[in-house]
Structure formats: C-alpha cells, structure tokens
N, C-alpha and C positions, 0 to 999 in steps of 0.2 A: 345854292340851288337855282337852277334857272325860272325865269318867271314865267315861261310858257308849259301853257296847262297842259297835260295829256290827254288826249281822246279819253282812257280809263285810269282812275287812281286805283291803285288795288295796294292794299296792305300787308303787310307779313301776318303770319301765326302769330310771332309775338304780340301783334298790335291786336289783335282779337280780344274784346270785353271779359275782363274777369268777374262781372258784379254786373246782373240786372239792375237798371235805374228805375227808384220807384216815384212818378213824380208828386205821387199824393204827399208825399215827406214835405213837399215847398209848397204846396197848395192852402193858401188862407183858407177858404172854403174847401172843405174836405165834401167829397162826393156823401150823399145821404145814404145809410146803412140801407144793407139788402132788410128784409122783415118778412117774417113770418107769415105767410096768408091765411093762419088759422089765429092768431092772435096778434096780427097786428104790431109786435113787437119787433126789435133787429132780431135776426137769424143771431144763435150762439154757434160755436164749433161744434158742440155735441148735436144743433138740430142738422149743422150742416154734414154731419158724414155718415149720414145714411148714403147720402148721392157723390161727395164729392173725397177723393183723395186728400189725407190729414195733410201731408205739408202744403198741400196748395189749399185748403182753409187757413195757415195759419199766412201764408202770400196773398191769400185773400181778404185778408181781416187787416194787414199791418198797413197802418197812417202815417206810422213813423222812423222808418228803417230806410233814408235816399237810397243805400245799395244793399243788393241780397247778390249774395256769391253764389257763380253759376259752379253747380259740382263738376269735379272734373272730369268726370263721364260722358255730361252733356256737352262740357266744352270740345272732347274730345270726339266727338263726332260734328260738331258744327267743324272742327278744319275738314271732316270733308267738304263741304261745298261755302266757307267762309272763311276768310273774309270777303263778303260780296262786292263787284265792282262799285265806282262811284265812276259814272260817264257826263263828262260833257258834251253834248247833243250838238257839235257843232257843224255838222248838214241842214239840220234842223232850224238853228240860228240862219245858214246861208237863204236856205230855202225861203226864209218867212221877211229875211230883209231887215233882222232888228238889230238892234245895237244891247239888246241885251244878253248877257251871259245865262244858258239855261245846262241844266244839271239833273242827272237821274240816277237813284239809288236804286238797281235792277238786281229782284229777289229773284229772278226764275232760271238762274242755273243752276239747279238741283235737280234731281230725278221727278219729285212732286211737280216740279214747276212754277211752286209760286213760294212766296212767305211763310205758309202756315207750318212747313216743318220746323222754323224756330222755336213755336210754341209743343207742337204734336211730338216731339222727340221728350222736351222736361217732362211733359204730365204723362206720358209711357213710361219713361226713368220714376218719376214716383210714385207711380202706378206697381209697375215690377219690383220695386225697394220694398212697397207696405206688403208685398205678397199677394197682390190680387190674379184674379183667373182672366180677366181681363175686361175691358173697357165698351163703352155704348156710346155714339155721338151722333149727333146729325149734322147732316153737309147740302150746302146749297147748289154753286157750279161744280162742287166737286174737288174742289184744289185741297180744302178742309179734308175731306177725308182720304184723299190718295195720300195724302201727309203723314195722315195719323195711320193707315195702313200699313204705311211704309214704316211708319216705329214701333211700331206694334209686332211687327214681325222683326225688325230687329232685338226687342226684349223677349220675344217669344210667348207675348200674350194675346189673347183672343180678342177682337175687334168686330165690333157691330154695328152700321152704319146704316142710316136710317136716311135717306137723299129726297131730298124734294122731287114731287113725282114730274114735274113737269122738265127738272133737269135730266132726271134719269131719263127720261122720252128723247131728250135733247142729245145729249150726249152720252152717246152709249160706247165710244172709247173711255170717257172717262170711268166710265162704270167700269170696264175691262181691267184698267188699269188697277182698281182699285181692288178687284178680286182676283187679281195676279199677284198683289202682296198678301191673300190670305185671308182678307175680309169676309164679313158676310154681307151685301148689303140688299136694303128694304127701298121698293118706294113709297113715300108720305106722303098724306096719309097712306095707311095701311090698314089691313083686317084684322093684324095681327097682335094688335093693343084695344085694352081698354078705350083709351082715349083715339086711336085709331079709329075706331069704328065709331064713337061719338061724332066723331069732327065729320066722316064720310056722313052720318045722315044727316046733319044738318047741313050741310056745303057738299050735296050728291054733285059729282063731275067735278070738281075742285083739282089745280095742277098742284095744291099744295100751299105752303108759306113754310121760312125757318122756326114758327113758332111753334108749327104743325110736328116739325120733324125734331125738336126738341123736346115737347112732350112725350112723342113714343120714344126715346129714348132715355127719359128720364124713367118711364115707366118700365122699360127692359131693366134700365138697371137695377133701381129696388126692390125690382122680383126674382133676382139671380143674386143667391149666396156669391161672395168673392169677385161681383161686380163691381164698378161704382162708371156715372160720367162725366165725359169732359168735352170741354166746349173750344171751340176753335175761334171766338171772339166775344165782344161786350164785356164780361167780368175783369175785375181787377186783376189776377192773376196771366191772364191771357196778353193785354198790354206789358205787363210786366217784362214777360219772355220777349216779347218781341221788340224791345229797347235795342236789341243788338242792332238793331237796323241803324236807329237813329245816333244811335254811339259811335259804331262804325263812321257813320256820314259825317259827324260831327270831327272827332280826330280824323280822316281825311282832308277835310275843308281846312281844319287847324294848319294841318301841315303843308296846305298852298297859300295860305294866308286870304283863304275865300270867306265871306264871308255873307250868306244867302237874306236877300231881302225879304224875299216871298217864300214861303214854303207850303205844299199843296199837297193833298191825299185824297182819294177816293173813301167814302163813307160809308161803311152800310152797319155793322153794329161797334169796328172802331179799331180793330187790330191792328190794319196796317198802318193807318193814321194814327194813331197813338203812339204804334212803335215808332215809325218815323219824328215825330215834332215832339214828342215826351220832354228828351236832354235838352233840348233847342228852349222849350217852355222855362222847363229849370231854370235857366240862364233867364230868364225873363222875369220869371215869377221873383227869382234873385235881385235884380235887378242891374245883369251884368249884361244884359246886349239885348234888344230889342227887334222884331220881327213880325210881317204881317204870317198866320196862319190862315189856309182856307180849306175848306173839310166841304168837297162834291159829292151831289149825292145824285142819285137818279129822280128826276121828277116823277117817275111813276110810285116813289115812294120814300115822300119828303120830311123824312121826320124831323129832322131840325129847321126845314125851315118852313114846314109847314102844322108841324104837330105843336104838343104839351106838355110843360118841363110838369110833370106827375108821378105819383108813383104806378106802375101799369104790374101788368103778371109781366114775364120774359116769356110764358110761353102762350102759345092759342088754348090747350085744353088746361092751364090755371093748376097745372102742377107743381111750379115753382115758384121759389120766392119771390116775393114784389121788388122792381125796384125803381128809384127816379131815377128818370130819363124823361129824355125828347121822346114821345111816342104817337104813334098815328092810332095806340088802341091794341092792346094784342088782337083783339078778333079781327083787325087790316088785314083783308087775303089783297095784297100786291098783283097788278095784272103780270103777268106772265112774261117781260121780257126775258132778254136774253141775258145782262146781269146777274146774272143768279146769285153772285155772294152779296149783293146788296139790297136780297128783298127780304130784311127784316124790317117789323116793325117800328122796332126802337132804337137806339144809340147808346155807349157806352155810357155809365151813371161819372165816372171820371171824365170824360168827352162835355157829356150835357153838360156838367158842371162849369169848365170850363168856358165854352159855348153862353150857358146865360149869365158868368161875369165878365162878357167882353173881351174875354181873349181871345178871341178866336171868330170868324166869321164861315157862312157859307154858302152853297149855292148850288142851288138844283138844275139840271142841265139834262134836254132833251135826249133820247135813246139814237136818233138818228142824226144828228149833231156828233156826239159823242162817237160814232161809225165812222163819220168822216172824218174825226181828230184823229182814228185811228187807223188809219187808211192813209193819211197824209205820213203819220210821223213811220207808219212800216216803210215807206215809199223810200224814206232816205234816211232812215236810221237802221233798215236794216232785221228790227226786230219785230215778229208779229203781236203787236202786246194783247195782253186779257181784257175782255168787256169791262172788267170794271177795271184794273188800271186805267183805261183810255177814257175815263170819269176826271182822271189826273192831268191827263191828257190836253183834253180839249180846253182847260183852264189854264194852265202853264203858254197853249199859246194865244189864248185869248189874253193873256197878262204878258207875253211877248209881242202881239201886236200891237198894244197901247204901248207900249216903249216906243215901238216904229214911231207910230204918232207924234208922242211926245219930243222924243230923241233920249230920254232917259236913259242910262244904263244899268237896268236893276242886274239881281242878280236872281235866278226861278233856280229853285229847288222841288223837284217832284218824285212820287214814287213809283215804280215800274212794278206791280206786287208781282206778275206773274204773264207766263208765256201765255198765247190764244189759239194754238193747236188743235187743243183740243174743243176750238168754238166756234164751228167750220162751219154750221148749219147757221147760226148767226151770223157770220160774214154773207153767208148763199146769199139770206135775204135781205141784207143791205144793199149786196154786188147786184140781184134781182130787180132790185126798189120793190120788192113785196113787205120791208119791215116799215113797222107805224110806230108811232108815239101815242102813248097815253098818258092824261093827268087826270087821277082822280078828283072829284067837281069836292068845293065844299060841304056841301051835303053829306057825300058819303064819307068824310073824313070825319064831322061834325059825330055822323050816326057810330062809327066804330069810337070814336074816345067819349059818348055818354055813354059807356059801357064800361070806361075803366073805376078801381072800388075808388070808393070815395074815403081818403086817409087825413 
C-alpha cells in the first residue's frame, strides 16, 4: 500500500461496524446511576418505561456488555449514508503553515446533515419493534430533530418535536425541513404543557434552553397512550449509537497506519464527542495506546469547565431523572447564541465521568472566535461546517498552530458533526460584525447551581 495518504479514506460496506462500542465496560469508574427524583434512589427499568423505549433501558442500564450488536435493519440503512468519509484537511495544513497532520471525521452527508441520524434511526427502529404510535423529543439547532423526523417517517411513526424557541426564530429552514419529513413541531417553551406554561411565567420573554424543551417533551409523552421519548444526547444509550463514528475513524486510521495524537470534539450534552473518542478511550482505559482528548465547549455555557461534577435534574421543569454531571444547574437559561446544540446545561454522566478522572481535558472558547475558525477552514476546505462543529474547529487549529511553533509533528483528529446551511442568519451576523460574545459572570452561575437538590 502506498504511504501517501488520501485527501478522503472512505470504507467499504463490509468495513461498517457490526456491534456498538459501549465504553462504560472498560471504565474503572462507572458513571453514577440515573435516580429517582421522588425517592432519591437509582431509576429501575420498570420506573424507567413509562418515558423511555424497553431495549434502550436495558442499553441504558448495561456496565458491562463492550459491544451490543447493531440489528440488521439499522445497519442496513446506515449503508445509505455510511461508511462516512475520514478527510485529511491538507489545504488546511498548507494554509496554516504547520507540520502537523490534521484529520476530520465529517457526519454531514446525509439528508439530516449532521451525526444525529446514527442515533435517531436505532431509537425509531425500537420504537416501531415495541409497537409504539410514536415518539416526542426536543431539539436545539435543529439537526436532532430533522434526524429523528427523518426516521420516524421511514418507520412510519408519528413524531413530535418540541425546538428551542429561539432556534426555531433562528432558523426557519430548519424548521421546514423538519415538517417536510412529517413532524409536528412546538417552540419551547410552549402553552401547550404543563410545565410549558410553568417555565413561560417564571422566565416571561425567555428564547428557551434544552432543558426547557426536554421537559415538554417528556410531558407529551406520558400523557399519550403508545408514546414514549428519546433524546438525541447526554444519556448512555445515545453515545452508544453513535460509536459508529469513532469505529469507523478508528479502522480507517488502522488501515494507514495513522495513528492521532490529539483528538477533539465539540461539547454540549456529549453525543458527538463521545461517539467519536469512545473506541480511542478503550484503547486507553486498556492500556493499549495513549492519547490527548479535548471536549470544546461554548463559553456562553461552560459546564465542564465551569460548572459541578453533582447530581442535577436533566431537565429545567424537574421532570426527569437526576443525574451526575458537569452542570451549570438545570435552571441555566444559556444566552442565546447561535450554537444551538450546545446550550444545555449539563454533560454526558459517561463524559463527566471521564472528565473528573483526568482523562480527558477541556476548553471553552468564545462565540466569535469560533466564526472565524469557521470561516477560515470553509475558505479552503471547501465545506460550510455547523456552529458547533466549528467549537472543533477552532481548537484543532489552535493545536496546529503550536506545532508551527514548536516544529512538532502531532497528529489532530477532529469531528466535522454537521453541515451550516442551515445557520445563514449566524454567519449574517458574524459576516455583519453585529455578533457578540457572552460569558456568564460567577455570580449567575454560582446562583443557578445553589438550586441543584442536595444528594
């Protein structure tokens, strides 16, 4: 085989993952049980399926299973749009002058356009297997729920999508999009919940938050016979699915004999970062290869590197289970950037875990900073990436410019989660210089987590 790398490594069907990787199975510290917020105890399967689909409780509960076997059904629609490229970014290298080798696992050529159809096609597959009428979720930028619309009408189940209201203001192709595959969808808060109109009087004018749009979905579902919901990050189950990334990356890189020094994701409750460095950690937690990990997050909403390894709610209106995480507080309403899949509160309880035994580091990085990471690498890479991809972005070549420096030749591994098409009104106000940076002060971080229960 020759030693010169290709622009894209792309796989066969055969090479395609038969078995999600689960990496709680290597993990000395297992992530702390979800619990009960009426009694303080771990969740059982039986509290958990009133809301959630029975095999992803029991992919949600297992510590101990490294691979669960992807059914053939799901495998058989990921060859539509996988095996996903592995690109070497080598404009990108010329451009910046480094001697380092930098690499991008790029999820957005699908029709959704980013990652989350990895996950939103399994939990529609066993959503439709248990017999249900169909499914309730909430979605931030929106790539979440054009995903899960998108599989939901290929099982021919009904889908209800409840979108942060300041994204749905934002982006109203994505919205289009999403009720072009059959959806119905809400903006959150909403009237149309219980806990909807809780949140609206206490936070009147509010654009929302994911924990906002989690609760009214958690609450659609319970109240509809042959419902149940699913989540398009944070939870166990959710990472799980989306190992295909990091698998994928992993057997590519094998097969050049690459082998990544640095590996880097955008953060916000942990999907694509998890899916990508899961297998890589493996190998680590093993103690078969060694690697720095760095998990970016928006400084407008810094939970790991600003928040409380605690147990918090997962949602704003205290509907759902507790769990430990990095959290700023479920009542953190996030200022309104243009990130939208990364203004939750919390972090994955596998992630946090991770995260405060030192495997892992990370690093919050301004809104308009992160513009111009992503403005650079469209320039000569070609591709328009997503607001929060480009959280990936801007640290991949801030870890290729200290190579320059250095002369080191590392090796950057980043994830591409998804195209920015649909995040035109966020470019305007970059391209404009009418977009701003916010960091919320201590104080107001301080005041939302003396709010979380005391466990």
């Amino acid at each position: 085989m020759s030693n010169e790398i290709p622009y894209k490594i792309y796989l066969s069907e055969n090479e395609l993952p038969d078995s999600w990787y689960n990496v709680r199975a290597d993990m000395k510290n297992k992530p702390a049980p979800l619990l009960n917020p009426a009694t303080k105890k771990p969740m059982t399967a039986a509290e958990m399926s009133a809301v959630f689909c029975d095999e992803l409780i029991a992919q949600e509960l297992d510590d101990t299973n490294a691979f669960i076997k992807i059914p053939d059904e799901i495998r058989e629609f990921y060859k539509m749009y996988r095996p996903a490229p592995l690109v070497r970014a080598y404009c990108l290298e010329k451009k910046l002058g480094t001697p380092a080798h930098i690499y991008y696992k790029f999820e957005g050529n699908n029709t959704s356009g980013s990652h989350k159809l990895n996950s939103a096609i399994a939990q529609a597959y066993y959503a439709k297997k248990q017999g249900l009428k169909g499914v309730t979720t909430e979605t931030g930028a929106g790539q979440w729920g054009t995903a899960l619309s998108m599989a939901c009408s290929y099982f021919g189940l009904d889908c209800q999508v409840y979108m942060v209201k300041v994204s749905y203001e934002q982006k109203p192709f994505r919205r289009e999009v999403i009720r072009t595959y059959g959806a119905k969808i809400t903006p959150s808060p909403s009237d149309t919940t219980e806990v909807g109109r809780k949140i609206l009087a206490e936070f009147p004018g509010t654009g929302g938050s994911l924990g906002c749009a989690i609760s009214e979905a958690v609450e659609a579902a319970t109240k509809q016979e042959g419902y149940r919901y699913v989540l398009g990050s944070v939870l166990n189950q959710v990472l799980l699915h989306q190992t295909v990334i990091g698998l994928e990356t992993m057997t590519a890189m094998d097969k050049y004999g690459i082998k990544p020094d640095v590996i880097i994701g955008c953060a916000g409750g942990g999907s694509n970062l998890g899916g990508l460095i899961s297998p890589f950690m493996g190998r680590k937690l093993r103690g078969e290869a060694d690697y720095e990990f760095i998990a970016v997050e928006p400084a407008s909403c810094p939970s790991l590197t600003r928040g409380s390894f605690v147990y918090d709610f997962c949602d704003t209106g205290h509907v759902c289970p507790l769990a430990k995480m990095y959290t700023l507080g479920s009542e953190f309403m996030p200022s309104p950037n243009h990130a939208g899949g990364l203004r939750y509160h919390g972090m994955s309880p596998v992630l946090s875990q991770l995260y405060d035994d030192k495997l892992m580091t990370a690093r919050a990085v301004e809104q308009t900073e992160v513009f111009r990471a992503a403005q650079e690498f469209a320039r000569v890479e070609g591709i328009l990436p997503a607001p929060e991809s480009s959280h990936a972005i801007k640290v991949a070549i801030d870890e290729a410019l200290k190579c320059k420096e250095t002369g080191e030749e590392k090796t950057i591994l980043f994830g591409l989660t998804g195209t920015g098409y649909f995040d035109m009104y966020a470019y305007k106000a970059f391209n404009d210089g009418t977009m701003s940076d916010y960091i919320p002060t201590d104080a107001e971080i301080a005041a939302s987590l003396a709010k979380t229960p005391r466990i």
